[in-house]
Steps between C-alpha positions, in 0.01 A plus 500: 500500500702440194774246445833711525753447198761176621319397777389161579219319715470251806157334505400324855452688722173357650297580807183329570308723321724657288800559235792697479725602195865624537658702244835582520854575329826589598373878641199399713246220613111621446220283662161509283252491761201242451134558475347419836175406499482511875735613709453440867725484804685179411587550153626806589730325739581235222632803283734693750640159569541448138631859451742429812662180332512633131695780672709347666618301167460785321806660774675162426568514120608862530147722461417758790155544503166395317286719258158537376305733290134556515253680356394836724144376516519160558458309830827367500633802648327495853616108471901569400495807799323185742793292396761703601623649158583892504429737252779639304346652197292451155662430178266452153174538643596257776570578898828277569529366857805321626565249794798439691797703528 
């Protein structure tokens, strides 16, 4: 996904076997979802608790909810929907999911 204009980036997010980016600006928060290269029971775990803490931070400097946009054939989709994000609708070629709220 492409850097949006005036946004900025938060590095360190870090599971055991992975890495998240946050982009954000004064409209929204977007996670970048990492490249698994496995994904079993407990790093799934390890994310929704990450995802649960980011949001609640998130809720604490003002933002909502939590976005992400993925390609419509990539298997970060099935992942975001196992997470707990909703779909809410495409934008650019990308399907935009959002968490919280």
């Amino acid at each position: 996904m492409q850097q949006i204009n005036d946004s900025k980036n938060l590095f360190g997010i870090r599971g055991s076997s992975f890495e998240i980016r946050v982009e954000y600006n004064k409209d929204f928060i977007i996670v970048h979802l990492p490249k698994v290269d496995k994904l079993n029971k407990s790093v799934l775990l390890e994310m929704k608790k990450l995802l649960e803490d980011w949001l609640e931070f998130c809720k604490t400097v003002g933002y909502s909810c939590i976005h992400t946009g993925i390609l419509p054939d990539k298997k970060a989709n099935r992942l975001v929907l196992m997470l707990g994000f909703k779909k809410i609708g495409t934008n650019e070629g990308y399907v935009i999911y959002q968490y919280g709220e």
